[in-house]
MIZA-730598 format. One line per 2 residues: number of its first residue (from 0); their letters; for each residue x, y, z of C-alpha. Coordinates in Angstrom, 3 decimals, always signed. Example, Ala and Ser with C-alpha at 12.3 -4.5 7.8 and 13.67 -1.06 7.14 Angstrom:
! residues 2
0) AS) +12.300 -4.500 +7.800; +13.670 -1.060 +7.140
//
This chain:
! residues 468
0) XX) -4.415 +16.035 +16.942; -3.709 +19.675 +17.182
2) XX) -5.724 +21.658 +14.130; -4.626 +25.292 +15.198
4) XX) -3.248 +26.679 +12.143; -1.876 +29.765 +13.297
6) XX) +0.797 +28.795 +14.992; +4.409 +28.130 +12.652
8) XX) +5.681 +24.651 +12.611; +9.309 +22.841 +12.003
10) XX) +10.756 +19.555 +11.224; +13.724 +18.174 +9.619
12) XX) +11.949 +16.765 +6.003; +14.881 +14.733 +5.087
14) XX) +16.188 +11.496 +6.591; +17.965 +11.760 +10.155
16) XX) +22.213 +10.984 +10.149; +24.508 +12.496 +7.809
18) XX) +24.676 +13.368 +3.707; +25.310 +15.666 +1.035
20) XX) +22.381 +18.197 +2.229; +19.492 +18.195 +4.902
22) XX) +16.480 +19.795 +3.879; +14.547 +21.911 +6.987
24) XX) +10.965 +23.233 +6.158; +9.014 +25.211 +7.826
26) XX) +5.340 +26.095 +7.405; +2.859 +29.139 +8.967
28) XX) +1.909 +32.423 +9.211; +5.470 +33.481 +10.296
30) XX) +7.884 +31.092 +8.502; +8.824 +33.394 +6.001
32) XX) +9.269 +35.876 +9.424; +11.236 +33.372 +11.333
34) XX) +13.412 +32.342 +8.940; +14.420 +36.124 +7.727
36) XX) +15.602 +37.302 +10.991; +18.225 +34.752 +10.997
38) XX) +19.055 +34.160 +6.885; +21.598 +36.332 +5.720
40) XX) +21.386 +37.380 +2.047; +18.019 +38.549 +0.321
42) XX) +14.995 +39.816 +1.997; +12.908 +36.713 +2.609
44) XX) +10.100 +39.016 +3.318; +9.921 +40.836 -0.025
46) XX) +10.870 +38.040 -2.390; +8.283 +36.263 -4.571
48) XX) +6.990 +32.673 -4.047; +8.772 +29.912 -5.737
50) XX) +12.062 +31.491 -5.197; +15.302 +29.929 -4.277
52) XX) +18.147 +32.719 -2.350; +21.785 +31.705 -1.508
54) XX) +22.759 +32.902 +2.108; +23.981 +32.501 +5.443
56) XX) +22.118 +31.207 +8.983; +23.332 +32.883 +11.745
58) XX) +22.198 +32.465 +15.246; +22.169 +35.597 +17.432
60) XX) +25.779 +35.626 +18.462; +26.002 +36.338 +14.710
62) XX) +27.824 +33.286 +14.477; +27.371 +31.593 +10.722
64) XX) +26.134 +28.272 +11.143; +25.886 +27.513 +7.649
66) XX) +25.840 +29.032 +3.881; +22.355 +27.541 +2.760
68) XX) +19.749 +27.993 +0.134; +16.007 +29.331 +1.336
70) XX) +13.188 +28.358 -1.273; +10.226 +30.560 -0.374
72) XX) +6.729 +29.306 -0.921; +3.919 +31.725 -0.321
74) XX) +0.430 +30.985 +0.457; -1.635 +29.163 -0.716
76) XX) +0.339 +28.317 -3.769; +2.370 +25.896 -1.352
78) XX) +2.107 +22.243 -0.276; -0.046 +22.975 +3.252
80) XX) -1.362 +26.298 +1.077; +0.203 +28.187 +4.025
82) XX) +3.727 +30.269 +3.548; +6.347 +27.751 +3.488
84) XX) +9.837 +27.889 +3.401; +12.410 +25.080 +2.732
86) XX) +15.794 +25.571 +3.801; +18.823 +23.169 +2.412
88) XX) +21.872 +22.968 +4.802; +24.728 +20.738 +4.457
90) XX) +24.195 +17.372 +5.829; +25.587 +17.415 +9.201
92) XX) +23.477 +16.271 +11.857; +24.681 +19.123 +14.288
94) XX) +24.381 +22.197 +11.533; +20.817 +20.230 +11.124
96) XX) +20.139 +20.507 +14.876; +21.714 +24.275 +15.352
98) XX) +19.233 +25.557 +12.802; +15.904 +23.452 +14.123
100) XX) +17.071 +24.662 +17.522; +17.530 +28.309 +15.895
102) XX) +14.010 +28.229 +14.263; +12.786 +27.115 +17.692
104) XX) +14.155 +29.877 +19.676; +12.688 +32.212 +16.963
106) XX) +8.759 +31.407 +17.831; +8.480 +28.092 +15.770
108) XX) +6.977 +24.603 +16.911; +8.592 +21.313 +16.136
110) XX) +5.902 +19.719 +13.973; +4.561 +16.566 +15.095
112) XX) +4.034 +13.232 +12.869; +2.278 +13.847 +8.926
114) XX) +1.407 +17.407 +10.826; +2.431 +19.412 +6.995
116) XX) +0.244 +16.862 +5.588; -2.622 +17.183 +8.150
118) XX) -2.018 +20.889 +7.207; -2.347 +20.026 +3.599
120) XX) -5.950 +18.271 +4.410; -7.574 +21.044 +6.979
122) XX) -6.627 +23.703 +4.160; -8.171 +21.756 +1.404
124) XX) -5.088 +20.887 -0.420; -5.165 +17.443 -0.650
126) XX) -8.389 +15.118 +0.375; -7.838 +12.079 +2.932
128) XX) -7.339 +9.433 +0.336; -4.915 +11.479 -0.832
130) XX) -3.398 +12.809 +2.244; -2.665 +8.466 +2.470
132) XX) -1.442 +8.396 -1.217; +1.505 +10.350 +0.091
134) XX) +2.988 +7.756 +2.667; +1.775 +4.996 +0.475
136) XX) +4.521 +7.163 -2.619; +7.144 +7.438 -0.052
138) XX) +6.899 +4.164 +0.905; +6.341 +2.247 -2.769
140) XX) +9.419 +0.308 -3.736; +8.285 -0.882 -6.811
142) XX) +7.562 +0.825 -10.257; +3.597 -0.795 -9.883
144) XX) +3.009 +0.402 -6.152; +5.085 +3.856 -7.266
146) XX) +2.141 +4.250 -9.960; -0.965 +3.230 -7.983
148) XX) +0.361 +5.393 -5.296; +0.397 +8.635 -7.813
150) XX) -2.488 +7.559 -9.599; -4.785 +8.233 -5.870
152) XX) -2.752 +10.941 -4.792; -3.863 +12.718 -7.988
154) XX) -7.266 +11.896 -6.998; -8.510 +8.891 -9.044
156) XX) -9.633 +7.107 -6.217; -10.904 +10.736 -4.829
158) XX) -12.794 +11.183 -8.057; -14.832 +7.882 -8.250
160) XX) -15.638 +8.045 -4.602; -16.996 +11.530 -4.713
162) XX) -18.834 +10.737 -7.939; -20.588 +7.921 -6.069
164) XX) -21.623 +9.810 -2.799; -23.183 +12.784 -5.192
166) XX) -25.564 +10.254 -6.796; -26.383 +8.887 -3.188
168) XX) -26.928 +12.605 -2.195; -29.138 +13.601 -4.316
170) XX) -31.474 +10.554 -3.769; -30.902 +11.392 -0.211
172) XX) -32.355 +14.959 -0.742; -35.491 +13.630 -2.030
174) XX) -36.271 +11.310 +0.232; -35.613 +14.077 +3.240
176) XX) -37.872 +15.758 +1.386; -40.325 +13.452 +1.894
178) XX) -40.239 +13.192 +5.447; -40.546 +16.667 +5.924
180) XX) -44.531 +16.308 +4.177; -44.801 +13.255 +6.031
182) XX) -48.303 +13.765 +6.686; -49.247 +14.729 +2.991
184) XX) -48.266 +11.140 +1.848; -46.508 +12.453 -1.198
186) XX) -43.447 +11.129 -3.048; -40.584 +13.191 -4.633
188) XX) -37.976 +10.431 -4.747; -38.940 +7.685 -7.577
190) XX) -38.364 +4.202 -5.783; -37.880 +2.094 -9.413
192) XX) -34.812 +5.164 -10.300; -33.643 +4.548 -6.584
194) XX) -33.129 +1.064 -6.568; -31.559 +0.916 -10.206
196) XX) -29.190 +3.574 -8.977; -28.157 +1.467 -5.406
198) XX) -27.903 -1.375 -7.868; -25.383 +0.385 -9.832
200) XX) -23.658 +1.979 -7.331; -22.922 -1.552 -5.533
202) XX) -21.839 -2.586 -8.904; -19.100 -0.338 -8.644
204) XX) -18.579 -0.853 -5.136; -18.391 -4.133 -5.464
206) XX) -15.396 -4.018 -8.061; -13.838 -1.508 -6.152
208) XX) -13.827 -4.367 -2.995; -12.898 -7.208 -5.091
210) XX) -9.576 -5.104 -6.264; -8.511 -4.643 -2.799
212) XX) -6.791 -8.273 -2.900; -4.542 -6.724 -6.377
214) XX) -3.825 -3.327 -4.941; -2.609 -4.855 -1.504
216) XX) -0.518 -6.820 -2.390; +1.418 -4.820 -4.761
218) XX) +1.527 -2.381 -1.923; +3.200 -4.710 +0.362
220) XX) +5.017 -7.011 -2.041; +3.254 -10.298 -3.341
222) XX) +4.412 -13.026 -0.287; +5.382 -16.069 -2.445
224) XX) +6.729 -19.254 -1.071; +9.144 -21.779 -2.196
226) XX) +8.057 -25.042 -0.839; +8.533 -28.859 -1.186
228) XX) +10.449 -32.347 -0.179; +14.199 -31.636 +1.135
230) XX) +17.078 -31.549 -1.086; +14.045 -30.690 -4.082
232) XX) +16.567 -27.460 -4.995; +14.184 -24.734 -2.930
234) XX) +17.127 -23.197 -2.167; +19.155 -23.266 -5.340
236) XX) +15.959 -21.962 -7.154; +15.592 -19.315 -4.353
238) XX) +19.447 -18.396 -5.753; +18.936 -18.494 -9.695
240) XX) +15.680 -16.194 -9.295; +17.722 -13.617 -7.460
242) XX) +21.187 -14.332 -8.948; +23.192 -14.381 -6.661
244) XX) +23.870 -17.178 -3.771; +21.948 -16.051 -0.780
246) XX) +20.641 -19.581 +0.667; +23.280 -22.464 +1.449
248) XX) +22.885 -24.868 -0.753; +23.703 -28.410 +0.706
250) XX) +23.186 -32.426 -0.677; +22.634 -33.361 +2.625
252) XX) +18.724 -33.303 +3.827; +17.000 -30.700 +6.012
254) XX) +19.495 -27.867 +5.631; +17.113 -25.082 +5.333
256) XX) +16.250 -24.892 +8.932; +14.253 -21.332 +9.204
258) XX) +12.492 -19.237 +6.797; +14.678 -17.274 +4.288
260) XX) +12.907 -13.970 +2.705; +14.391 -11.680 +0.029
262) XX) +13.067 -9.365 -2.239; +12.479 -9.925 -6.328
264) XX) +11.288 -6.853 -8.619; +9.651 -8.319 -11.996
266) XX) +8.294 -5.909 -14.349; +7.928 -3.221 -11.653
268) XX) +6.058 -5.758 -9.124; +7.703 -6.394 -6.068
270) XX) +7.527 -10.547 -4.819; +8.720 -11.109 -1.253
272) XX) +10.744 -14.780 -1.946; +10.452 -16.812 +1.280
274) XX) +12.735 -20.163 +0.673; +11.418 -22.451 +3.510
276) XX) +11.947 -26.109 +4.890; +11.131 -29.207 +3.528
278) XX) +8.131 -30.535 +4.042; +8.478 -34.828 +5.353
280) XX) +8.302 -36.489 +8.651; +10.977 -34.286 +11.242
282) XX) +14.211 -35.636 +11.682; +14.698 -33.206 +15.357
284) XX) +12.898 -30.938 +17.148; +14.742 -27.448 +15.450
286) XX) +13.560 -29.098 +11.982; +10.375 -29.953 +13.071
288) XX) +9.504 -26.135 +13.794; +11.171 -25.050 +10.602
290) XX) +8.379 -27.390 +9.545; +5.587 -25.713 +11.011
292) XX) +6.880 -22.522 +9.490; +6.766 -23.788 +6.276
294) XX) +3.412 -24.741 +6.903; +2.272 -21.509 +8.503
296) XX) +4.375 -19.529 +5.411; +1.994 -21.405 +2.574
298) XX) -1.294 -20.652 +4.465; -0.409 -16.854 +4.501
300) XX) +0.934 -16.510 +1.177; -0.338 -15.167 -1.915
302) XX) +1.515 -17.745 -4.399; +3.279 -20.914 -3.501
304) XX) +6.038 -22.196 -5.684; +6.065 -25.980 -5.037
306) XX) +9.635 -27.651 -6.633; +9.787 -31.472 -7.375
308) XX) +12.664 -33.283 -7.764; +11.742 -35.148 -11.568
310) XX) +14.811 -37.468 -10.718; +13.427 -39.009 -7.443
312) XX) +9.578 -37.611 -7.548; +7.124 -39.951 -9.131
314) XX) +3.811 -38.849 -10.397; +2.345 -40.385 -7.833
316) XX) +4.386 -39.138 -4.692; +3.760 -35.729 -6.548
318) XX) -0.076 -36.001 -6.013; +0.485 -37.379 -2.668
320) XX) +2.322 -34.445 -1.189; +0.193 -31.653 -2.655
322) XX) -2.546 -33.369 -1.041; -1.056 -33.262 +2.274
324) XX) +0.224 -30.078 +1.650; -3.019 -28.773 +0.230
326) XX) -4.786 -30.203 +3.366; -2.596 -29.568 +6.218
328) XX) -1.775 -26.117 +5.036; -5.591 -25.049 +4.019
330) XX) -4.048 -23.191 +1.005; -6.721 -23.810 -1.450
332) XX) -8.728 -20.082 -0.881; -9.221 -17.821 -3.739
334) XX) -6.259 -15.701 -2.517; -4.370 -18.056 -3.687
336) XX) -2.444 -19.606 -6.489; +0.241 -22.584 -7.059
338) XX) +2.787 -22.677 -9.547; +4.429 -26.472 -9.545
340) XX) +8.156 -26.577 -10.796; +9.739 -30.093 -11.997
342) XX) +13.413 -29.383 -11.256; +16.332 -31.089 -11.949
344) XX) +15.784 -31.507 -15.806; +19.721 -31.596 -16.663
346) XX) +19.519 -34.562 -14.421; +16.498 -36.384 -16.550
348) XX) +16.033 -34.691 -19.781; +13.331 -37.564 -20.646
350) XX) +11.178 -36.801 -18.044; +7.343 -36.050 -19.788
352) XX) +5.697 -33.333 -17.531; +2.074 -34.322 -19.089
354) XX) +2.716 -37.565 -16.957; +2.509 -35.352 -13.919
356) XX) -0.919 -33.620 -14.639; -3.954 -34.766 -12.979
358) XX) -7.603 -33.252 -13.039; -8.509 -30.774 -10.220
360) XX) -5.091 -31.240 -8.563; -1.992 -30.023 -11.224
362) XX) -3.282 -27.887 -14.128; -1.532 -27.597 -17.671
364) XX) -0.740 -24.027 -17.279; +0.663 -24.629 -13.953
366) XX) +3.641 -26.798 -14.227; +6.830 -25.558 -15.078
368) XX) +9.982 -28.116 -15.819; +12.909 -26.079 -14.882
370) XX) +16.591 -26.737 -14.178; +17.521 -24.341 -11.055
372) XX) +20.805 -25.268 -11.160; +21.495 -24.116 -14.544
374) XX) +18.731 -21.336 -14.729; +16.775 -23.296 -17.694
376) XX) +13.686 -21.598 -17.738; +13.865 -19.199 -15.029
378) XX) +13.274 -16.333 -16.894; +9.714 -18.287 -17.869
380) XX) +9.028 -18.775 -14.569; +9.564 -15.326 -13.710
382) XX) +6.757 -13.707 -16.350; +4.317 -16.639 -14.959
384) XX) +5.028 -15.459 -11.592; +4.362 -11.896 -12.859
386) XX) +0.747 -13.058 -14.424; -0.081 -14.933 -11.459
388) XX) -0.432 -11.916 -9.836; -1.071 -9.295 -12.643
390) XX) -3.238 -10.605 -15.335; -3.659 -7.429 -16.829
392) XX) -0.722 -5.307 -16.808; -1.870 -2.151 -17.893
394) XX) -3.510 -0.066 -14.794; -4.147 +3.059 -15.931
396) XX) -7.939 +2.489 -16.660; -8.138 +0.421 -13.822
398) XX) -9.068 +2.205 -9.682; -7.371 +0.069 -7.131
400) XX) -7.820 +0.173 -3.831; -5.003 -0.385 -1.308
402) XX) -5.382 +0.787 +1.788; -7.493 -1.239 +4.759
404) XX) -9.513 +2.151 +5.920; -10.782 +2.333 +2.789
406) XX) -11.649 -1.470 +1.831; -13.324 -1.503 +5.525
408) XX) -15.279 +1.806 +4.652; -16.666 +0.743 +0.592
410) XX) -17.237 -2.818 +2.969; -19.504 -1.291 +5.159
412) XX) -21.058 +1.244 +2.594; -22.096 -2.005 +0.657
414) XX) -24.010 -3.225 +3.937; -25.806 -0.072 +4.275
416) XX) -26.926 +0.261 +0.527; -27.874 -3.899 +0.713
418) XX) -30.323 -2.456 +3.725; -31.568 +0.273 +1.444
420) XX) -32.454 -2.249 -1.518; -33.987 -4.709 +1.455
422) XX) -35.758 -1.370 +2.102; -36.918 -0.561 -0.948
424) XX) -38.465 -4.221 -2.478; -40.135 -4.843 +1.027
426) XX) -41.818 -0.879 +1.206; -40.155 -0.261 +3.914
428) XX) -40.899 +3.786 +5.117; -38.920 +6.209 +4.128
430) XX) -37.143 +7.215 +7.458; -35.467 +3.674 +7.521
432) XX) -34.635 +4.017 +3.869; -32.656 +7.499 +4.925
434) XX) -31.012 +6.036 +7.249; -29.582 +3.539 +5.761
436) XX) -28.812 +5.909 +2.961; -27.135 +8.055 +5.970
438) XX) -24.590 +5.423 +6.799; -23.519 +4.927 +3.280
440) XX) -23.068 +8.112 +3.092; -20.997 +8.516 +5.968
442) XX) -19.353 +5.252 +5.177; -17.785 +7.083 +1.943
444) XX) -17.314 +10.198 +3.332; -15.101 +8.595 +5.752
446) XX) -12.707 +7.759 +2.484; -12.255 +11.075 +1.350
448) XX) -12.049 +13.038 +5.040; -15.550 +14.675 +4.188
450) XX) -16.240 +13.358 +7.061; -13.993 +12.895 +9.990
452) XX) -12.662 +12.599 +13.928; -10.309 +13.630 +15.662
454) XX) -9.161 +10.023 +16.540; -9.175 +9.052 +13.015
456) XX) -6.518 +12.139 +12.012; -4.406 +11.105 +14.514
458) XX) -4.293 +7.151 +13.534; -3.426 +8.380 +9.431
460) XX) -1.195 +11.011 +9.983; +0.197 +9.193 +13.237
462) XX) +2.267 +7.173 +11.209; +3.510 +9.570 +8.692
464) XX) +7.390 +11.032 +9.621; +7.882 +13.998 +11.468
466) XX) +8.734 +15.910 +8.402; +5.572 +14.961 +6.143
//
């Protein structure tokens, strides 16, 4: 990962192929440089940051290549805190191309992948949590992702993190302190203060782990499956959630062969819908592996509708198959939940759902009588699906965490600070004690980009786009 910041770097910020306008941006020492020798209408070089000028690119035939608009940014009041300039061309992937390849020719460097945002983290701008916040907000497609992604990229995850490690430091400082009179036997650091302090920081720690499962999987939608017998209405109830006919919808047996997925946005949470095969005794060797997808579908997911035919599904055969299914599909973990939905009510209005409850198998709360063929209820099943997943709807007092690097970093900085406690109630010495402390230390340091590698920079901003 290159980290020489003197050289001027471009990219095309906008999305490659053709539209309305194409936004260039350059960032450097010289981009304000480059980009005057070949714009055509103010100074660049004498204007004022935050600045937008009206002119023409030419290359150095003097030919135009496009009437554009240059927005100056000067350093460090700029994204990367370096002199930036944006310049916005019409959207044709050839003017586009001319002016890169102009920019090029001028002394510029095509920027490689998340290299503004890299620049953005070497210069102090941003910290690495928040460096990730920013793919994380380009790539949220839900109003809840959207706000968890702002929410760390203004440094709320930062904040806690860094308030953590200071605590830890200071402790730290003591106890180095200590091993530098080593032979004097005395004791700055009290050991009771310590070990109330590790306590409470793995408190914290601990709450910031267990809302990894939350934050992840409104970051990547919530994976729910529709599951159950054949001809059950999976499919039709796949149709009245998202209104519209996207599965084929059949009275004969078996038609859903394959997995169908579509997206469903409910109160700003995205659930990835995956309609799948019914679940009996294979009737030919394509069903049979539509089957095993099924089965493979529920033990990934993080809900599992499961639709019952009330016309041809006794209370019995009910309890039956969610056995199986509970057994053969290992679903029963703590990442995940079951919603059960009698369908077919139109068909057999009489049908009491309380018949169909049975202790430590079907809850109250989690049976649903629907009709999916006249969207009766659907709308209820939608906000359960929505508390399944988000008992508490308002996040704004709540730290999430989302990304893997950092639930694999507050992991391991919970192992470390267990060591320290072992440490501490067995009177362990104080160099083992700092150690530990060390690694917890470095553990969330890693989070922020306090510290770093080399290799780690290029595996975050690796998959960031060429313009970020």
């Amino acid at each position: 990962m290159i980290q020489d910041l003197k050289d001027t770097i471009v990219a095309l910020s906008t999305p490659p192929g053709q539209g309305a306008i194409g936004v260039i941006r350059l960032s450097g020492p010289e981009a304000i440089k480059i980009v005057d020798e070949v714009f055509f209408g103010k100074n660049l070089q004498k204007v004022d940051g935050h600045t937008v000028h009206y002119g023409k690119i030419k290359d150095e035939t003097d030919k135009i290549i496009d009437e554009c608009v240059a927005t100056v940014f000067r350093a460090p009041r700029s994204y990367t805190k370096e002199d930036v300039v944006e310049i916005s061309c019409h959207g044709s992937s050839y003017i586009l191309d001319q002016v890169i390849q102009l920019m090029l020719r001028q002394g510029a460097r095509q920027a490689k992948r998340g290299e503004f945002t890299l620049r953005s983290f070497l210069n102090g701008q941003l910290d690495l949590s928040q460096a990730e916040a920013v793919a994380d907000l380009i790539a949220s497609d839900s109003a809840t992702s959207h706000d968890l992604a702002m929410k760390q990229m203004r440094g709320g995850f930062s904040d806690k993190i860094k308030e953590l490690r200071q605590e830890l430091i200071d402790f730290a400082a003591l106890i180095e302190l200590e091993l530098d009179f080593g032979e004097e036997d005395v004791e700055f650091a009290d050991r009771g203060k310590l070990e109330n302090l590790v306590a409470e920081i793995q408190a914290v720690i601990r709450k910031l782990i267990d809302s990894f499962q939350l934050g992840n999987v409104i970051k990547n939608g919530v994976a729910t499956v529709i599951a159950g017998r054949p001809n059950a209405g999976k499919s039709t109830l796949l149709n009245s959630l998202l209104n519209e006919e996207r599965a084929i919808v059949s009275e004969v047996a078996g038609t859903t062969r394959d997995t169908i997925e579509e997206g469903l946005n409910i109160n700003g949470v995205q659930f990835r819908l995956i309609d799948t095969a019914g679940i009996r005794q294979a009737q030919d060797q394509i069903e049979k592996i539509g089957v095993e997808r099924t089965m493979q579908q529920i033990s990934l997911s993080t809900l599992v509708i499961y639709v019952y035919d009330v016309t041809t599904s006794k209370p019995q055969d009910l309890w039956d198959d969610v056995d199986r299914f509970l057994d053969a599909s290992k679903v029963i973990t703590a990442e995940s939940k079951q919603i059960f939905v009698a369908n077919k009510m139109d068909l057999n209005p009489y049908t009491r759902p309380e018949d169909y409850y049975k202790e430590g198998l079907i809850a109250y709360d989690n049976l649903i009588t629907i009709s999916a063929k006249n969207a009766m209820n659907i709308e209820y099943l939608k906000e359960r699906l929505y508390k399944a997943v988000l008992e508490t709807p308002d996040l704004n007092d709540q730290t999430i965490v989302t990304n893997n690097r950092h639930y694999d970093a507050l992991y391991k900085a919970q192992e470390s600070l267990d060591r320290v406690l072992t440490g501490l109630t067995s009177g362990i010495t104080g160099d083992f004690i700092a150690m530990d402390i060390r690694q917890a230390l470095q553990h969330l340091g890693e989070i922020t980009g306090e510290i770093y590698t080399d290799d780690l920079l290029d595996s975050i901003f690796g998959r960031f786009c060429i313009g970020k």
